[in-house]
C-alpha positions in Angstrom: -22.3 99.6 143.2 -25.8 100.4 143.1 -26.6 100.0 139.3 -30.2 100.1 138.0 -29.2 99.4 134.4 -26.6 98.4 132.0 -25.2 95.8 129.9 -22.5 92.9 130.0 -19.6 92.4 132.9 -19.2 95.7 134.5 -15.3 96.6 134.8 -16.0 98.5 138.3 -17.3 95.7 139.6 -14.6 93.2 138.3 -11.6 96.3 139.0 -13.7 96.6 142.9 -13.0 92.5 143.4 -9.3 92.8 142.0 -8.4 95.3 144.6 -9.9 93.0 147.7 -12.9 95.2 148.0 -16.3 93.7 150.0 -18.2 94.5 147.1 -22.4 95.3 147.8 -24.1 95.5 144.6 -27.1 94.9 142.5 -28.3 92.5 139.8 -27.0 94.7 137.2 -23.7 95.0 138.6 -23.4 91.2 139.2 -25.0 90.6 135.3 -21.9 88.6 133.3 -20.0 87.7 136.6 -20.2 83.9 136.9 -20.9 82.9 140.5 -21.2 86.6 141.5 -23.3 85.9 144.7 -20.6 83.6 146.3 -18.4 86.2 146.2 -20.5 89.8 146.8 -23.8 90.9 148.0 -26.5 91.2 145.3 -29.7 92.9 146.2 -32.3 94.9 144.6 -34.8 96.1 147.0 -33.4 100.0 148.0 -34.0 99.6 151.5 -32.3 95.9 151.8 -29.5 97.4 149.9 -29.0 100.1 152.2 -29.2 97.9 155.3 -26.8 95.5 153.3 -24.3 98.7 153.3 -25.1 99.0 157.3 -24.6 95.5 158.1 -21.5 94.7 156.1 -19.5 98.7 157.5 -20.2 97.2 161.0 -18.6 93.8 160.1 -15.2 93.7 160.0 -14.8 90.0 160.1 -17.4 89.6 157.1 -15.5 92.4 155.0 -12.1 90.5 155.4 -14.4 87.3 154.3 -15.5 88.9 151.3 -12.2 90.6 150.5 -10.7 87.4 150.5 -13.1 85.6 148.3 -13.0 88.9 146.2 -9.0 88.2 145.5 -9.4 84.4 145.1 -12.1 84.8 142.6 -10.3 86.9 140.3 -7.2 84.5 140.4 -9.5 81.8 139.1 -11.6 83.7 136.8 -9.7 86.9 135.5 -5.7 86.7 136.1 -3.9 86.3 133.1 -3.5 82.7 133.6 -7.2 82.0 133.7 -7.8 84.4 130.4 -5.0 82.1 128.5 -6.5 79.0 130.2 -10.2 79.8 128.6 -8.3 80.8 125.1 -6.3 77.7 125.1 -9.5 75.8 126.1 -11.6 77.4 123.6 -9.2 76.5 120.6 -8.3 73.1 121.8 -4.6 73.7 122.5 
């Protein structure tokens, strides 16, 4: 997800990490997403990105790592339960 601009969570980003994807993306991409670099590659320089892409197609074991983190994350931060958690929270219920 190679974004140079934009504003607030981006719903690729978050949809990419709810279907197990190894997500590779930059700061704008990751902008909104709380711990964002535990769980996907951020980087902004062109040419680190692209040898980002490289190193994580010729990694299978790394993609399964980050697909796993990817599906964990969301559980914790953007299931259902963890949307009525931060509701209840926020109203004191």
């Amino acid at each position: 997800v190679p974004l140079r601009y934009g504003a607030g969570v981006k719903g690729k980003v978050v949809e990419a990490l709810h279907e197990g994807a190894a997500v590779l993306t930059t700061s704008c991409g990751a902008e909104g997403i709380p711990h964002a670099k535990e769980v996907m590659v951020v980087e902004d320089d062109p040419r680190k990105f692209a040898d980002e892409g490289v190193l994580l197609y010729q990694n299978l074991p790394r993609i399964r790592e980050y697909s796993k983190k990817a599906t964990e994350y969301i559980a914790e931060h953007f299931s259902p339960d963890a949307v009525f958690k931060g509701i209840k929270d926020d109203f004191g219920l």
